[in-house]
C-alpha positions as CSV (number, residue, x, y, z in Angstrom):
1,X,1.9,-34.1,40.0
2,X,4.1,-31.9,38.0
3,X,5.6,-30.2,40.9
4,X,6.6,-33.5,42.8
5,X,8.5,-34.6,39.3
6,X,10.3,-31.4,39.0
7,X,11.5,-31.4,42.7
8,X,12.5,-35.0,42.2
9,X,14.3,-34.0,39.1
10,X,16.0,-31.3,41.4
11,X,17.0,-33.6,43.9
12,X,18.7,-36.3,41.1
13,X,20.6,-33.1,39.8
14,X,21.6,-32.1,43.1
15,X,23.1,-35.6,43.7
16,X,24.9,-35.8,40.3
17,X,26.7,-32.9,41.3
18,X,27.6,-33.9,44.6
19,X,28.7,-36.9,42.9
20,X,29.6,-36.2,39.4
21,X,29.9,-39.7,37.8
22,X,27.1,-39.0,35.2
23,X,25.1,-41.9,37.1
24,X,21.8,-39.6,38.8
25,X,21.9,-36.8,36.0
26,X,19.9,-39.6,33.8
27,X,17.3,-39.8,36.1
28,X,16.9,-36.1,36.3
29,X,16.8,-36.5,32.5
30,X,13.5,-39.3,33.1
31,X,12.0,-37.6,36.0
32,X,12.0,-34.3,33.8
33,X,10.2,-36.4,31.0
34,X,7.4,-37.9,33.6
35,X,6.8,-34.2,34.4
36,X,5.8,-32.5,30.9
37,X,4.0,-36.3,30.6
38,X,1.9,-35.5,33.7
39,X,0.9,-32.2,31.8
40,X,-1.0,-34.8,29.4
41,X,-1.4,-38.1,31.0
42,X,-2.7,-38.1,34.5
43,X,-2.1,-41.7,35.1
44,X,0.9,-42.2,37.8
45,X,1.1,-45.6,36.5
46,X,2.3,-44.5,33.4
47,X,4.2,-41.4,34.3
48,X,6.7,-44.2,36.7
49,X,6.7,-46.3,33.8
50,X,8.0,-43.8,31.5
51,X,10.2,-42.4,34.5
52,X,11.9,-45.3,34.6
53,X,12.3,-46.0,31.0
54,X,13.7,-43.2,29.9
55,X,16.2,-43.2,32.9
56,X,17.1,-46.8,32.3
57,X,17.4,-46.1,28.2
58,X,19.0,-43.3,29.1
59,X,21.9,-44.9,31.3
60,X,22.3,-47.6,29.0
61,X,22.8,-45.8,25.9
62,X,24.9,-42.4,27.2
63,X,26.9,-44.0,30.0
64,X,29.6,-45.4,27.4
65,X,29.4,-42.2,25.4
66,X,29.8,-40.1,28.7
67,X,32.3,-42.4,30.1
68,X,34.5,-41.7,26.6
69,X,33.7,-38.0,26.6
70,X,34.9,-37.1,29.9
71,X,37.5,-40.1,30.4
72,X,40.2,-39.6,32.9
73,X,43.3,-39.1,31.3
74,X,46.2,-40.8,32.9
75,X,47.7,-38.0,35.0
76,X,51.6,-38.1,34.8
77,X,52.5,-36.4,37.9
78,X,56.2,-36.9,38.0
79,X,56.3,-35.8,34.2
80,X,57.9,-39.3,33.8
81,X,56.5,-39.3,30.2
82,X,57.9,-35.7,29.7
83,X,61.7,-37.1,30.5
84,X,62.2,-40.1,28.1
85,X,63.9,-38.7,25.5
86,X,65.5,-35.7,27.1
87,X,68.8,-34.7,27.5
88,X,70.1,-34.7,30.6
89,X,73.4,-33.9,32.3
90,X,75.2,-35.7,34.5
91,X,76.3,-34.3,38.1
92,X,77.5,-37.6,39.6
93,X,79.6,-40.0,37.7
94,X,77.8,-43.0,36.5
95,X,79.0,-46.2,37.6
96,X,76.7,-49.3,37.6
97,X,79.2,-51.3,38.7
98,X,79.5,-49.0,42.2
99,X,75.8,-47.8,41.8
100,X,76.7,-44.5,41.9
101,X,75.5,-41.8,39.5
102,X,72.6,-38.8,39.1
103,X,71.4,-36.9,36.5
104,X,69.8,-33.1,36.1
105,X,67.3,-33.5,33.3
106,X,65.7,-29.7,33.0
107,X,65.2,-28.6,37.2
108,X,65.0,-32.7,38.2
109,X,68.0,-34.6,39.9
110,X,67.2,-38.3,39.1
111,X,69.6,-41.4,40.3
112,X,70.8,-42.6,36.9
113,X,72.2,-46.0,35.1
114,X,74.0,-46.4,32.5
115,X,72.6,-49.1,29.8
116,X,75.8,-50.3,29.6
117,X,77.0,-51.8,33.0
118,X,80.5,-52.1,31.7
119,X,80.4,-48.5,30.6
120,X,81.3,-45.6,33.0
121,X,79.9,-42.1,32.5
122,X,81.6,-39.0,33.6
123,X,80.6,-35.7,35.2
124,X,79.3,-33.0,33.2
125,X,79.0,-35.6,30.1
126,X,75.5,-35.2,28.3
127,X,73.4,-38.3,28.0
128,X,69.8,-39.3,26.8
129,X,67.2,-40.5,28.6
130,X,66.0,-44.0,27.8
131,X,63.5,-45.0,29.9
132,X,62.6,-44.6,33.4
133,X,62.8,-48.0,36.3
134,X,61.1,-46.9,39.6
135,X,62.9,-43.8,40.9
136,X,65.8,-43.9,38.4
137,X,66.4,-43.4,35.0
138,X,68.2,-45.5,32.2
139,X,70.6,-43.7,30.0
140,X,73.0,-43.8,27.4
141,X,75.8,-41.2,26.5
142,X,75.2,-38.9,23.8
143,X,77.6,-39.2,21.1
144,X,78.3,-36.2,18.7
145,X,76.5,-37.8,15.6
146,X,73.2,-37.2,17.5
């Protein structure tokens, strides 16, 4: 019976990695265990019994550890994160009130507002990045005490 719990511990393997989500590696873990059992305990009774609970304890237990290990960090593909805070200069006037005005911040061109509607914001004047609204970003001019 050995063989038939190592081949089934095979197959759970081969399915976690066709599907890594740490979900049939903990049966491979059980079915593993039900196969050095068989070694001792001929009984297939207890050899599913114990198949089961250790893949059930398993799950249980190392699915919140796994999840936390190997989390998905949020991926920041536009490097929006990266640009708040940046300077940036800008190569189209800045005029909320016509709804004109872009910004190069390192190799980007982003649309850009002031945070002052009444304020107007030349060309080739540095500003800051505040924060970022959809496809545009929200500055303020940089002032030489910065």
């Amino acid at each position: 019976m050995a063989i038939n719990w190592l081949i089934i511990a095979v197959l759970f393997f081969v399915g976690e990695l066709v599907c890594p989500v740490f979900f049939l590696f903990w049966f491979s873990v059980g079915a593993l265990v039900a196969m050095l059992l068989s070694l001792v305990v001929p009984s297939i009774t207890v050899q599913i019994i114990v198949f089961l609970v250790v893949s059930v304890v398993l799950l249980i237990f190392m699915k919140p550890l796994t999840n936390k290990l190997f989390k998905n960090k949020e991926k920041d593909e536009l490097n929006t994160n990266g640009t708040i805070g940046k300077t940036a200069v800008v190569i189209k006037e800045i005029d909320n009130l016509k709804g004109t005005g872009e910004v190069k911040v390192g190799s980007e061109v982003w649309r850009a507002v002031s945070d002052d509607d009444s304020k107007v914001i030349p060309q080739d004047a540095k500003v800051i990045v505040l924060k970022i609204d959809g496809v545009k970003v929200i500055v303020k001019e940089e002032t030489e005490q910065q």
